[in-house]
Structures are given as C-alpha cells and as structure tokens.
N, C-alpha and C positions, 0 to 999 in steps of 0.2 A: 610485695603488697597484695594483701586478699582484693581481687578484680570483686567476687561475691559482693563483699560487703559497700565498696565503693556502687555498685549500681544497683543497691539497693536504697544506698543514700542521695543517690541520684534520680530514681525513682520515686522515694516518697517526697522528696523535694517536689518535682514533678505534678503527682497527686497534689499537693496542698495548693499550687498554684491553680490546677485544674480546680479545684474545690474552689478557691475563691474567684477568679473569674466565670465558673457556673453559676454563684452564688450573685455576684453583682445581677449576672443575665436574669436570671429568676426573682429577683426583686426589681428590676426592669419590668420585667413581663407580668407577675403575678401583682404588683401593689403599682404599679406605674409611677415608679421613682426612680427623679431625676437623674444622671448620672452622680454627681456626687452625694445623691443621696442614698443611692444605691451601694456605691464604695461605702461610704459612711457607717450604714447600716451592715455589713461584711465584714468591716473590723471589728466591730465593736461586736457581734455575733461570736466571729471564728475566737475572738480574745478573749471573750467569758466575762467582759468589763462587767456588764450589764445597767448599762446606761437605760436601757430602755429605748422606744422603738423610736425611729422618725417621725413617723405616724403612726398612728393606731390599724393595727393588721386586722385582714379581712384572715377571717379562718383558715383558707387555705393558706395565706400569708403567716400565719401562727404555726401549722402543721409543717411546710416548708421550715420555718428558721430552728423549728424542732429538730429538724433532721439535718440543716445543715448545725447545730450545735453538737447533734449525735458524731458525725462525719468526721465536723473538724477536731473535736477532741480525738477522734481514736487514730485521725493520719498525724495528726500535729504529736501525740503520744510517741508513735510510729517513728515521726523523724528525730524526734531527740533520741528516740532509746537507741535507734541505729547510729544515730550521730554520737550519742556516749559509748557505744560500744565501737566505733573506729578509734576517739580517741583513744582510750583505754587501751585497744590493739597496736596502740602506734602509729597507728596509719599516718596520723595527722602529723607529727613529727618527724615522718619518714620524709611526708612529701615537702613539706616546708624545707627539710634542710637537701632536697634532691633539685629546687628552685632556687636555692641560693648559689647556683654558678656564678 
C-alpha cells in the first residue's frame, strides 16, 4: 500500500475539518451567530449551495466567508483528487478486501 498517499488523504481530511470548525468560530466571533447559525452558514459556504447569508454580513464578515470560499474550494478539490487518485491506485480495494477476515 502507498503509506504517501494514504496520509495525504488523511491530511486533507484533516484540513477540511480544521477549515470548517475555524469557520463556525469565525462566524461566531466576527458576525455573532448563534451556534447553529454559525454551522448553518459553514455549510452552506464550504458547499458553494449559495443560499445566501443568515444575516446580512458586516464587511469583515463578507471578506472572511470570501476566503473561507477561496480555502474550502481548493482543500475540498485537494481531497477528492487525492481520494480519486487512491482509488484509481487500488488502494481502496486493497484495504477493503485486507478487512474482510
């Protein structure tokens, strides 16, 4: 099995998680929203729906979800391409039938 490539998929995993629980904090702290408004506004951000905001963002609130749009596109990109290229390598296949004892 490529060790490489599994902790890299294990890393950007990682990253994304870190990206979205920063992202709740920072719409915590910069727009002061609720906890579930906060998750709320983090999905619907990091997933590109574009529902529109919870409330109406103060500029720094606008400049922030800019970046975490910028962010989460380029790690969420990150983890699929590494997660397409395990598959593709077999990895995924390996390990599934190396669990089936």
């Amino acid at each position: 099995m490529n060790t490489s490539l599994r902790i890299r998929l294990q890393y950007s995993l990682v990253i994304a998680l870190l990206l979205f629980f920063a992202s709740v904090i920072g719409y915590r702290a910069l727009e002061n929203f609720s906890w579930p408004e906060a998750i709320y506004m983090t999905i619907i951000t990091l997933s590109t729906v574009g529902f529109g905001e919870v409330r109406p963002l103060s500029p720094q609130g606008q400049i922030f979800t800019a970046m975490v749009i910028v962010m989460g596109v380029i790690i969420i990109a990150i983890f699929f391409g590494t997660l397409t290229e395990y598959v593709i390598a077999g990895e995924l296949t390996g390990t599934l039938k190396g669990r089936d004892v």
